[in-house]
C-alpha positions in Angstrom: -17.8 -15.0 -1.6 -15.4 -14.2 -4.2 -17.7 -13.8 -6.9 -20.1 -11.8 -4.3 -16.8 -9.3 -3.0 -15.5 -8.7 -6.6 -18.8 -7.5 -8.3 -20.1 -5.5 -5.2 -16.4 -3.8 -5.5 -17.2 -2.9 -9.5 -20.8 -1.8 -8.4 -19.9 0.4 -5.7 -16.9 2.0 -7.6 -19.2 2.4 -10.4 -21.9 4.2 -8.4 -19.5 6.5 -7.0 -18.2 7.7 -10.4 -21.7 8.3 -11.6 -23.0 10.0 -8.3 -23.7 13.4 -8.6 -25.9 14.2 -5.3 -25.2 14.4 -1.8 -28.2 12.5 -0.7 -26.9 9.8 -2.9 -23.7 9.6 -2.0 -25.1 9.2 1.7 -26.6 6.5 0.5 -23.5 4.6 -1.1 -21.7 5.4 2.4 -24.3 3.9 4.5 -24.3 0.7 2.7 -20.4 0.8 2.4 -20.1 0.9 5.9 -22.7 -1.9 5.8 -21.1 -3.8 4.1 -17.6 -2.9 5.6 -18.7 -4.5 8.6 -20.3 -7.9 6.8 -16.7 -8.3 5.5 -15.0 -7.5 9.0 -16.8 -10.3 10.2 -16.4 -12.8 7.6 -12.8 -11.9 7.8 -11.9 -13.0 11.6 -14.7 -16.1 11.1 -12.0 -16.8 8.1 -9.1 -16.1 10.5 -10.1 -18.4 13.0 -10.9 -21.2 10.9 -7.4 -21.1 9.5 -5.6 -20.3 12.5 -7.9 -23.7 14.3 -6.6 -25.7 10.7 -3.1 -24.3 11.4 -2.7 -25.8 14.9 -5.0 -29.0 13.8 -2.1 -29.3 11.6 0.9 -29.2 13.4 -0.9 -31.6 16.1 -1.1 -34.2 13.2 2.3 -33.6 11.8 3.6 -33.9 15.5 1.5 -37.2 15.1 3.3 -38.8 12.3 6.7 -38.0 13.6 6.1 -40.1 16.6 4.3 -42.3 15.2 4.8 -42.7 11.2 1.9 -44.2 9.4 -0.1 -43.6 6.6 -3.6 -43.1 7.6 -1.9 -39.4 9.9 0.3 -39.1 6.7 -2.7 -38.8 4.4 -4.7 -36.9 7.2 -1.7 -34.4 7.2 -1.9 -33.9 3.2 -5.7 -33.5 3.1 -5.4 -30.5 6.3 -2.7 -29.1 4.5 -4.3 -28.8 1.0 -7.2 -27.6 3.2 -5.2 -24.7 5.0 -3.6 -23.5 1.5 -7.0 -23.1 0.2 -8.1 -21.2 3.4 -5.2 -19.2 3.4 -5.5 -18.2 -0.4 -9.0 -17.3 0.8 -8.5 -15.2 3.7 -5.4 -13.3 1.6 -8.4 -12.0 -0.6 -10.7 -11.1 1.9 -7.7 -9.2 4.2 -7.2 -7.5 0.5 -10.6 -6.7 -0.4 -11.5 -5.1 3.1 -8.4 -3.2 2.5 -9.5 -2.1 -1.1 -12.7 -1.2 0.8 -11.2 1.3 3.2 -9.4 3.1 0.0 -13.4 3.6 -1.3 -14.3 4.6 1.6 -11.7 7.8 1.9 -13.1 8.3 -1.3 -16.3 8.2 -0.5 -15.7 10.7 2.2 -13.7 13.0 -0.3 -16.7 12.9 -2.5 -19.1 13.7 -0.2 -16.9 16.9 1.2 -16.7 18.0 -2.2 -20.5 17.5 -3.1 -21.7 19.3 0.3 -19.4 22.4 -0.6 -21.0 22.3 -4.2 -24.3 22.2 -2.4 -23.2 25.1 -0.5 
């Protein structure tokens, strides 16, 4: 998904630079929004999974300190490894999105300024 998020940002930035019409830049706006929304989604279905791995792990470490052993101690490092990985995860997506909104103002400013063109 990383891989998939970063070179669909470079393409749709590129395509904006190098649009010149207003039928194509409604184009690159309906598949921005598009896509807006695929990464909306993906980004509560990654917000739930941690948040479900975040209380999973304070159950587990509530576990081992009533009752110390190392089969919930080794459960407790494998969840947590887990969780930092989701975490770093859903940071990028939250950013991406973010970086998403900021094209799409700009796609709105381009298309303003192409219809007045047109005009």
């Amino acid at each position: 998904m990383t891989e998939y998020l970063t070179n669909y940002m470079k393409y749709i930035e590129d395509r904006l630079e190098k649009c010149s019409s207003a039928s194509e830049i409604d184009e690159i706006m309906d598949e921005h929004l598009k896509k807006i929304g695929f990464m909306q989604h993906e980004r509560i279905v990654h917000f739930l999974v941690t948040m479900l791995f975040s209380v999973i792990l304070a159950i587990f470490i509530a576990v081992l300190v009533f009752t110390p052993n190392l089969p919930t101690l080794l459960l407790v490092t494998i969840i947590l490894v887990l969780l930092i990985f989701y975490i770093k995860h859903y940071y990028f997506l939250e950013n991406t999105v973010q970086k998403m909104y900021k094209v799409y103002d700009s796609i709105l400013e381009k298309q303003k300024k192409l219809r007045v063109n047109a005009e």
